[in-house]
N, C-alpha and C positions, 0 to 999 in steps of 0.2 A: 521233509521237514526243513532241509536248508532253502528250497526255493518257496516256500511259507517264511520262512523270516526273513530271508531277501523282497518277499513280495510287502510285507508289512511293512518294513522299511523304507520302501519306496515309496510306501502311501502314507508312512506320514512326513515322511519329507518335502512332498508334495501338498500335503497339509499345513505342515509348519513352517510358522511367519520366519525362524530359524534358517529353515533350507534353504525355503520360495525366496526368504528377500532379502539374504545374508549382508548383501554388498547394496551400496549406494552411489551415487554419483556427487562429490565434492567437487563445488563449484571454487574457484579462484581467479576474484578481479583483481588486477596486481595496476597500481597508478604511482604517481610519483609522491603521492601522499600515504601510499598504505598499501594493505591489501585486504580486501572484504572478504570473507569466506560465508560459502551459501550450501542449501540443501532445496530441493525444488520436490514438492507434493505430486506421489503417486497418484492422488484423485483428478491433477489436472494434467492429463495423460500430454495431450496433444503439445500442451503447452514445454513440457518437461522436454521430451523428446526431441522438439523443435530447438531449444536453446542448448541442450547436448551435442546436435548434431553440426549448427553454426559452432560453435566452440570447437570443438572437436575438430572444423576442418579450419579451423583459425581465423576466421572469417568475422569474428566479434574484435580481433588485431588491430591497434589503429583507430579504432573507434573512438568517439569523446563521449564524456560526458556533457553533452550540448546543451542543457534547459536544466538551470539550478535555481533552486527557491527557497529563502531561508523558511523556515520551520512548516515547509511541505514537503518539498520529494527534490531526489535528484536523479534526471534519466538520461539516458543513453542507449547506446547499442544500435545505431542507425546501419547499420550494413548496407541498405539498399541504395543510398546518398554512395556512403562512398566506393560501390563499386558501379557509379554512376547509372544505376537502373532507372527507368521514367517510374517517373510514382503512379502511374496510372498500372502498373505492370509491378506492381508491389504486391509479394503474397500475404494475403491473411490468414489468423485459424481463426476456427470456431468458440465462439465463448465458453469458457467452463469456470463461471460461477458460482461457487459453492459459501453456504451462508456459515460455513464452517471456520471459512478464512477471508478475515477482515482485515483492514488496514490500521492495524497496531502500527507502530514505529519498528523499522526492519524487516517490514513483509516486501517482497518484491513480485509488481504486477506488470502486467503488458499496457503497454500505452497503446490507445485507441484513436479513429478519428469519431466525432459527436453523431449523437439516438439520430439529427437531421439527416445527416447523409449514411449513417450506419446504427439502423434500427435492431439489426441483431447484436450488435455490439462486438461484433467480430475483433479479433486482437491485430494488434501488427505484427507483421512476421517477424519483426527484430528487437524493436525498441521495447526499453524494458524503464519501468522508474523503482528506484531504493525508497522508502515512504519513510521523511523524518518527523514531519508533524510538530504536536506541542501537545502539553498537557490541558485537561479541559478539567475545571471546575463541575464536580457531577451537576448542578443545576443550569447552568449554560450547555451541558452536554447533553442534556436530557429534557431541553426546550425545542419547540420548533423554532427556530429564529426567525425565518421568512413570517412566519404564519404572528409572531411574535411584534415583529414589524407591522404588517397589518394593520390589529387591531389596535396598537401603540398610537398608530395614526389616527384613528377611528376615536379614540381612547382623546388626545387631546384637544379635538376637536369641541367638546363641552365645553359650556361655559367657566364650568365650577375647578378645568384645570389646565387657568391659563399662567402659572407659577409655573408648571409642571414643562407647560409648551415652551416657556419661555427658557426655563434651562435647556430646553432637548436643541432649541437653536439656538443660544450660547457657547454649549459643548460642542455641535456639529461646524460653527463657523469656527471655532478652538480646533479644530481637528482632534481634538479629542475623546477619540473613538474608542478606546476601553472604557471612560466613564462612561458613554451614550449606552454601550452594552450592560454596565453595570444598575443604568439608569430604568433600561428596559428590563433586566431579568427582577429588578425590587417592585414591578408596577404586577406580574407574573401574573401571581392568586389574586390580585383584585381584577382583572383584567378579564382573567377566567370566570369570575364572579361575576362583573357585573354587564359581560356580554354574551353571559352563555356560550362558554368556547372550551373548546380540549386544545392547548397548547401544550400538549407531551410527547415527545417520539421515544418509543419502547428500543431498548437495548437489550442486550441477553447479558447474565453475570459478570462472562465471559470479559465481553464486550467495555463493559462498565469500569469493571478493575483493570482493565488493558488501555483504557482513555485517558483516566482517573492516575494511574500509575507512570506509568512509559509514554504515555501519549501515541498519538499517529491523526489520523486523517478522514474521521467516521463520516463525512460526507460522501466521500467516493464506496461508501460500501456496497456492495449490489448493483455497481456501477462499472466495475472494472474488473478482470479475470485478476485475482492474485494466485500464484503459481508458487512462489519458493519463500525462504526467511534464511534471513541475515544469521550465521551461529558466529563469526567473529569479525571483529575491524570492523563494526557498528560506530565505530567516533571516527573512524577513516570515513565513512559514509557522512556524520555531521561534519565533520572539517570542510568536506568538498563543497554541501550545501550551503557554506559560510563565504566561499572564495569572491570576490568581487566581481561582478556582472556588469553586462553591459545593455545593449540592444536585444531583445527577446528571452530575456533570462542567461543570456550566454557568457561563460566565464570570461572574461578580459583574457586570460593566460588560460589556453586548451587545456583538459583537463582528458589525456588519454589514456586507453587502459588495451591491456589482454586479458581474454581469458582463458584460463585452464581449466581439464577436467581429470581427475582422478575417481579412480574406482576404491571404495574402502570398505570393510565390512560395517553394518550399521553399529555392531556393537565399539568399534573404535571408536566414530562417530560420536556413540553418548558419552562415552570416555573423555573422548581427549577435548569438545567443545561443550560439553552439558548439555548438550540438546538431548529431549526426549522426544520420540517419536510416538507416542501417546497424544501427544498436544496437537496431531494431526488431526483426529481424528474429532 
């Protein structure tokens, strides 16, 4: 009988998410601005692992934040620069894109090089970006814009709207380019109307309320492996994206960081930063 409830006990510990996945790995960038705290998605295995184990052997140390964009992303994590390896001799993973995890504001994804020279979209083996984004008006966010442009073009070219054309090159020599956008998303339904076109790009709820709300960066969706999300010092990540740039996005004053990795059980985790680990899945 006792080695029947030791046997049952084993299986479901081996069963339950309780046993199996008690502990987690807390991520901490520590900068002269802050300190960010993260948690990195069991579904993007390879990715997890990989940034555990650079950390882990201190190897993310000394690194900067080298490529800062106000209200897009701030990246970093260059390891292979600074311990002078040829980039041709740069390792990469494998993509793990999952449509689960999008680019809200606080998701942190692997930075890639482009589909021309990397058609599978393989990730960099270090460089990571914080995704700060901006908030999207649902009807701007849920326009094609390119395809929006298009027909706008297409669209003033009639005779009947040369008023229309004439503001769109007023505003555009104005450099004022939030009206020219606001100019295009009010032309929308009649556009769709009267050249037979679907200017809509579908979201998921999800998706919608996380644009709409918090903001982030829904172009790169399905575009880039996102692997971890931001659970504190989220405004440590905005501040850094704010710092003053120079040449190639790069901070005027280094913007360096360590990172640490602690093991904690996940129930601390929901505890002490609010995160649920529900929202992964």
């Amino acid at each position: 009988m006792r080695f029947l409830r030791t046997l049952l006990l084993v299986f479901l510990c081996a069963s339950s998410f309780a046993c199996a996945g008690e502990k987690d790995y807390v991520i901490t960038i520590e900068t002269s601005h802050g300190n960010i705290v993260a948690v990195l998605f069991d579904d993007t295995p390879e990715h997890k692992s990989n940034f555990i184990k650079l950390a882990e052997a201190g190897r993310f140390d000394s690194t900067e934040f080298q490529r800062v964009m106000k209200d897009f992303m701030i990246q970093g994590g260059d390891v292979f620069t600074k311990e002078d390896l040829p980039p041709q001799e740069w390792p990469t993973l494998p993509a793990e894109i999952r449509p689960n995890h999008f680019h809200r504001k606080g998701m942190i994804a692997a930075a890639r090089q482009g589909d021309g020279i990397n058609p599978e979209r393989r990730s960099n083996g270090s460089q990571f970006y914080i995704v700060i984004g901006k908030v999207y008006d649902e009807l701007e966010l849920t326009t094609d814009m390119k395809a929006l442009q298009t027909a706008f073009m297409k669209y003033m070219e009639l005779g009947s709207q040369a008023e229309v054309k004439n503001t769109y090159i007023r505003l555009y020599n104005e450099q004022k380019y939030d009206s020219l956008t606001t100019l295009l998303l009010s032309k929308r339904e009649e556009l769709e109307s009267s050249l037979n076109t679907n200017l809509t790009k579908d979201f998921t709820k999800e998706q919608l309320e996380a644009y709409t709300t918090v903001g982030g960066v829904p172009h790169l969706d399905k575009e880039y492996t996102v692997f971890g999300e931001v659970i504190q010092g989220l405004e440590v990540a905005d501040e850094i994206s704010n710092v003053p740039t120079g040449n190639r996005d790069t901070p005027n004053e280094p913007v360096f960081m360590n990172v640490k990795v602690e093991k904690m059980s996940r129930k601390k985790i929901e505890k002490e930063y609010g995160y649920s680990y529900s929202d992964e899945k």
